[in-house]
FIKOLZA-1660 file (N, C-alpha, C; in steps of 0.1 Angstrom, whole numbers, plus 5000, padded with zeros to 4 digits):
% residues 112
   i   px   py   pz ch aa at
   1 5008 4988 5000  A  X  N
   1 5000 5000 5000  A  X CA
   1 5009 5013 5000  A  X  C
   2 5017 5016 5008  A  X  N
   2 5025 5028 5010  A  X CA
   2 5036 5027 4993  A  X  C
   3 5036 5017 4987  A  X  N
   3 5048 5012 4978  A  X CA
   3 5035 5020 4967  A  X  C
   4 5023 5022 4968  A  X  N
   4 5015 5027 4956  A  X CA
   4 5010 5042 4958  A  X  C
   5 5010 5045 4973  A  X  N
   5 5012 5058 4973  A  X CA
   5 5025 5065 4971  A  X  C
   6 5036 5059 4971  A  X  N
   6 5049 5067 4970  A  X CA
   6 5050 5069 4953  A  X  C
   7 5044 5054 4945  A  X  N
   7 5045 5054 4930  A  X CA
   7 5034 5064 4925  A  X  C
   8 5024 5069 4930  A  X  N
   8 5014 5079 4927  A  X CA
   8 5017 5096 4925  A  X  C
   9 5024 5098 4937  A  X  N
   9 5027 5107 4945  A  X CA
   9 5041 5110 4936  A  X  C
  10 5049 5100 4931  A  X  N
  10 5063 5101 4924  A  X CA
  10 5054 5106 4906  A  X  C
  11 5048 5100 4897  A  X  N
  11 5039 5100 4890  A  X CA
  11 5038 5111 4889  A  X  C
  12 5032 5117 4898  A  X  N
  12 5022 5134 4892  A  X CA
  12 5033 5143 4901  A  X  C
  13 5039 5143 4899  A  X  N
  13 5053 5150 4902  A  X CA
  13 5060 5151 4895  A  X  C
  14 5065 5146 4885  A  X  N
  14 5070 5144 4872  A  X CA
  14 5061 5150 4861  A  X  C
  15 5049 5146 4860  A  X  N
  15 5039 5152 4850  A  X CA
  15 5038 5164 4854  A  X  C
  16 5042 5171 4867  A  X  N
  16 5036 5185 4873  A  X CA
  16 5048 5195 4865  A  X  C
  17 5059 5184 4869  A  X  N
  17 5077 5190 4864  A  X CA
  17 5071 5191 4852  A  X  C
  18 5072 5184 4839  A  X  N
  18 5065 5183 4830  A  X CA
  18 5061 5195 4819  A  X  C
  19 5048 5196 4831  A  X  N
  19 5038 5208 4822  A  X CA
  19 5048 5222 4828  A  X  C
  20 5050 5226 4834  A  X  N
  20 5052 5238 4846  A  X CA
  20 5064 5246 4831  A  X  C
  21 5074 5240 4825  A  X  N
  21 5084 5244 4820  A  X CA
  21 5076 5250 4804  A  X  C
  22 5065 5242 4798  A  X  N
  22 5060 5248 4788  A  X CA
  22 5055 5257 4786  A  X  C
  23 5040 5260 4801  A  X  N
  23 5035 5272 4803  A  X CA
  23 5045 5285 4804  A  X  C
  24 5054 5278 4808  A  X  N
  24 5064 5295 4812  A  X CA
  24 5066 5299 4799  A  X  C
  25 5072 5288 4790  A  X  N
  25 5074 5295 4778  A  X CA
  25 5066 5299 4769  A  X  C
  26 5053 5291 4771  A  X  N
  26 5041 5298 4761  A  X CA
  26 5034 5309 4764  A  X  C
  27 5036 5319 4777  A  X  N
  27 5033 5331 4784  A  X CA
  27 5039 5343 4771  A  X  C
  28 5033 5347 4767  A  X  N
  28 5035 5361 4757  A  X CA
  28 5030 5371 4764  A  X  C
  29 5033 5383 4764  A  X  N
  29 5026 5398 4773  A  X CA
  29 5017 5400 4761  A  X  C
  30 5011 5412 4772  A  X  N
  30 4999 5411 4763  A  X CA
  30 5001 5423 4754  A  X  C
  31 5010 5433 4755  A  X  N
  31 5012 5436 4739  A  X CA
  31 5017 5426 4727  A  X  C
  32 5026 5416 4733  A  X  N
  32 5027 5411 4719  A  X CA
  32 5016 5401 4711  A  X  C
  33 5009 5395 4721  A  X  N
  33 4993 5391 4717  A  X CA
  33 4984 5401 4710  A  X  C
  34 4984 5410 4714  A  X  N
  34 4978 5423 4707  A  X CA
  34 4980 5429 4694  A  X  C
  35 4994 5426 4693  A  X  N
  35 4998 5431 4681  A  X CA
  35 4997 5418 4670  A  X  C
  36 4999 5407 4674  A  X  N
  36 4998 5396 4664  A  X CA
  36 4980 5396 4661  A  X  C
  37 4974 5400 4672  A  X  N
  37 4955 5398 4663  A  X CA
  37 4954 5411 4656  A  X  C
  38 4964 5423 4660  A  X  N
  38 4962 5435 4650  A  X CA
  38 4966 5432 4638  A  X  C
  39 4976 5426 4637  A  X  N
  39 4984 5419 4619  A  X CA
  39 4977 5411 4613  A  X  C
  40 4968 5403 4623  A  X  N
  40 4958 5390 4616  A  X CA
  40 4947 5395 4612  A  X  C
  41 4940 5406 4619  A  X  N
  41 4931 5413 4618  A  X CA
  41 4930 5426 4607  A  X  C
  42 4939 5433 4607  A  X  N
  42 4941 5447 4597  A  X CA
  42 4936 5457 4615  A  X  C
  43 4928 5464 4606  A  X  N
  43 4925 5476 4614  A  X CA
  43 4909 5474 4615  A  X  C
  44 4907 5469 4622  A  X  N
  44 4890 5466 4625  A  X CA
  44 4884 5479 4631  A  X  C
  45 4869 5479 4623  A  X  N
  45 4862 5492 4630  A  X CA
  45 4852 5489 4639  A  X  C
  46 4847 5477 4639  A  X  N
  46 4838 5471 4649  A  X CA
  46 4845 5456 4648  A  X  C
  47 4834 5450 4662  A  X  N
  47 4837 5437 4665  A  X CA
  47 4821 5436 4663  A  X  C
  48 4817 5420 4665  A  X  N
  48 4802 5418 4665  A  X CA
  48 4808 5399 4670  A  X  C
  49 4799 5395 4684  A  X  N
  49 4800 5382 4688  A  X CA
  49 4786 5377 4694  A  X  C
  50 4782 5371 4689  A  X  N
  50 4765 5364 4690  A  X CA
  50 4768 5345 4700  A  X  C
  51 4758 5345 4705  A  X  N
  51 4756 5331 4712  A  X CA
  51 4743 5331 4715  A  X  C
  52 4738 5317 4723  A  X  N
  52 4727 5317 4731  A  X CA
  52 4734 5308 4742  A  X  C
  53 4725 5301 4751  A  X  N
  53 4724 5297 4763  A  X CA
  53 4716 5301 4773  A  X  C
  54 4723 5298 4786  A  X  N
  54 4711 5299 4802  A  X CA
  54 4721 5311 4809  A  X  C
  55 4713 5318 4816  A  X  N
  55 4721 5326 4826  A  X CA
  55 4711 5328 4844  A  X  C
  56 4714 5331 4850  A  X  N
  56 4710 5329 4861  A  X CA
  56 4712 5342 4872  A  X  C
  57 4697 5349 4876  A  X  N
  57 4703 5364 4879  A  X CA
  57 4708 5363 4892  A  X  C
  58 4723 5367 4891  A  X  N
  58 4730 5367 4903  A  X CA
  58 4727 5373 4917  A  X  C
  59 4729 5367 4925  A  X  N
  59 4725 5372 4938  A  X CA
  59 4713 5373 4939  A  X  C
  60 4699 5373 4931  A  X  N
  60 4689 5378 4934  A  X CA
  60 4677 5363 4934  A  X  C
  61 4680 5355 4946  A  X  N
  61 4667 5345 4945  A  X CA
  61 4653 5350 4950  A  X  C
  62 4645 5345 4948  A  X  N
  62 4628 5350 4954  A  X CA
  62 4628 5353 4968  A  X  C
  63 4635 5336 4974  A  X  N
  63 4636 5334 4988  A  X CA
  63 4648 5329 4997  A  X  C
  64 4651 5333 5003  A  X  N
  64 4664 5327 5010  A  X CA
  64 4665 5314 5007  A  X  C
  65 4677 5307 5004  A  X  N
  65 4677 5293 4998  A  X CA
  65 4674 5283 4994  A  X  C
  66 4665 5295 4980  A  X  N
  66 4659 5293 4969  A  X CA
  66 4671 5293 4960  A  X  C
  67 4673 5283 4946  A  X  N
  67 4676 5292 4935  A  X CA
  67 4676 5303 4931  A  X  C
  68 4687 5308 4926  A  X  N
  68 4688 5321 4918  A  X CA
  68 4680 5316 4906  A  X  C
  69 4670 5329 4897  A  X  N
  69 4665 5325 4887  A  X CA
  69 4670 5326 4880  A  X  C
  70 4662 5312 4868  A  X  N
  70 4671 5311 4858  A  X CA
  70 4665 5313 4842  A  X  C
  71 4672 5320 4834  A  X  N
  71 4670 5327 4826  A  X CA
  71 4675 5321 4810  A  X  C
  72 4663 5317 4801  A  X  N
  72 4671 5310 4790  A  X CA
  72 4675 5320 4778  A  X  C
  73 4683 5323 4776  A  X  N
  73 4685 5331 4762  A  X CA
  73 4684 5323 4746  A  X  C
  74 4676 5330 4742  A  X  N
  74 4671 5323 4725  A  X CA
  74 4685 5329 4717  A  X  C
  75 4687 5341 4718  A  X  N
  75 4698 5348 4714  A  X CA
  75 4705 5360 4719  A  X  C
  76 4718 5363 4717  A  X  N
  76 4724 5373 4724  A  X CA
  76 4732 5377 4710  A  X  C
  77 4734 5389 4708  A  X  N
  77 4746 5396 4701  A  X CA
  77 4750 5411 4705  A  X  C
  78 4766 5407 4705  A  X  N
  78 4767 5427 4709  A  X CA
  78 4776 5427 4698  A  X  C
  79 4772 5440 4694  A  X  N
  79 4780 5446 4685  A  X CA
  79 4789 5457 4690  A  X  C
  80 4803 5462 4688  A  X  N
  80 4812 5474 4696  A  X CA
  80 4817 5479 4679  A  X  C
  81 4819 5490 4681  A  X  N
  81 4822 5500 4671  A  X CA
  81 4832 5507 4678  A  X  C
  82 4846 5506 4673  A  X  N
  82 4856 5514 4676  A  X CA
  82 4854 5525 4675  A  X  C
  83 4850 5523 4662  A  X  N
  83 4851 5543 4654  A  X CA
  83 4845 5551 4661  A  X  C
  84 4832 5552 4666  A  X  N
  84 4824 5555 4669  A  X CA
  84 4825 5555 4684  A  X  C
  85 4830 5548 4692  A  X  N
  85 4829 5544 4706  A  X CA
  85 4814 5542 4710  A  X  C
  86 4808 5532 4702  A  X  N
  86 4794 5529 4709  A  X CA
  86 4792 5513 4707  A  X  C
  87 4781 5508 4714  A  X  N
  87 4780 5493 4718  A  X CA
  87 4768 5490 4717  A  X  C
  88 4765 5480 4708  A  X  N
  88 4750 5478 4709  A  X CA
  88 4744 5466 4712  A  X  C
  89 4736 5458 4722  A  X  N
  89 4734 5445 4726  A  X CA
  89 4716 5447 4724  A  X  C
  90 4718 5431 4714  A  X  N
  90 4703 5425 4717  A  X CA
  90 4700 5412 4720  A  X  C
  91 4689 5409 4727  A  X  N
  91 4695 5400 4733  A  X CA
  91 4673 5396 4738  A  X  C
  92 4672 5379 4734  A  X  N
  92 4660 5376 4737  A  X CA
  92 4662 5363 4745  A  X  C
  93 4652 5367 4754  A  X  N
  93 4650 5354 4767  A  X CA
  93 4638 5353 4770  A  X  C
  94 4636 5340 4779  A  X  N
  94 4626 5338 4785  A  X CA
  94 4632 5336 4800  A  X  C
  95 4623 5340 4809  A  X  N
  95 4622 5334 4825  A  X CA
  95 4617 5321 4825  A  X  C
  96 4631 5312 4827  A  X  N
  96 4635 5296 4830  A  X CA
  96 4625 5291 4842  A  X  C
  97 4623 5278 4842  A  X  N
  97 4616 5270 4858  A  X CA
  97 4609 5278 4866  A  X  C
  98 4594 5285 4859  A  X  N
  98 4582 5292 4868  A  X CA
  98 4580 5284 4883  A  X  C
  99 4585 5273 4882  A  X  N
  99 4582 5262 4899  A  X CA
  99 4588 5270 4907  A  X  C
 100 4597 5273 4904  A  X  N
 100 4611 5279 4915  A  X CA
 100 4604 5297 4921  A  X  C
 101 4597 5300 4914  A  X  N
 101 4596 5313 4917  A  X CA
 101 4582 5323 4916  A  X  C
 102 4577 5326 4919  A  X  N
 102 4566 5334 4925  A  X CA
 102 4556 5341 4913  A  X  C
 103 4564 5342 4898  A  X  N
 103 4558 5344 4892  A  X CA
 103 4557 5336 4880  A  X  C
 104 4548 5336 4870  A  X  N
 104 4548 5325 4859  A  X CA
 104 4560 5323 4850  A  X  C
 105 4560 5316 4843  A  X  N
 105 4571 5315 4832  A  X CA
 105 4567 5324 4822  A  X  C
 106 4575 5333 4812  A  X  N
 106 4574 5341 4803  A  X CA
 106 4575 5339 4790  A  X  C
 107 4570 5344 4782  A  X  N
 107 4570 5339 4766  A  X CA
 107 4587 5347 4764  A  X  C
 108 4591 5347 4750  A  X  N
 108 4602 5355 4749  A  X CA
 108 4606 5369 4751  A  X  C
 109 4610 5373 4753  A  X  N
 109 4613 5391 4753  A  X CA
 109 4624 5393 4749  A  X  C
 110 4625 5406 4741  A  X  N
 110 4634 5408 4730  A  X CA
 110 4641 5425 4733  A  X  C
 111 4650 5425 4737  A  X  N
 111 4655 5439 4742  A  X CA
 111 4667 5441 4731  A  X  C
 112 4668 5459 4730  A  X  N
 112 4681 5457 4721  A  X CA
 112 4684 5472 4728  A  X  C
% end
């Protein structure tokens, strides 16, 4: 028994030595990351990045040690405009699991 914890314990000690020497070297600052997606990129005047998924409104449950509600998103996109310095998000959900909380479940809503 002690002869498979010393071989375990020897194991991921070596794998630890291992990884530890790569990360250091694959560490770039962050200007020179910056500058390699400005070269890959040109000169961009906006960005624009879209998903869906669940989100969950923080901190705020119905009842003390209740779930936080949870919130399905159909879609999200923001768009950012350098040139311009403005930001535009739209974004449609519904109010997730009506059981959990005091008021009904909701059809979609669509904010932009």
């Amino acid at each position: 028994m002690f002869h498979n914890a010393l071989f375990t314990r020897l194991t991921l000690s070596v794998a630890a030595l291992a990884i530890v020497p790569g990360t250091a070297v694959a560490q770039d600052s962050a200007a020179a990351v910056l500058k390699r997606a400005s070269a890959a990129m040109g000169e961009p005047r906006s960005i624009r990045y879209a998903g869906d998924g669940t989100g969950w409104t923080f901190g705020q449950a119905w009842k003390p040690g209740m779930p936080w509600p949870k919130f399905d998103i159909q879609s999200m996109a923001r768009t950012i405009n350098f040139a311009s310095g403005s930001m535009r998000e739209e974004i449609a959900f519904s109010r997730g699991a009506a059981a959990a909380t005091r008021f009904p479940a909701s059809s979609a809503t669509r904010s932009s």
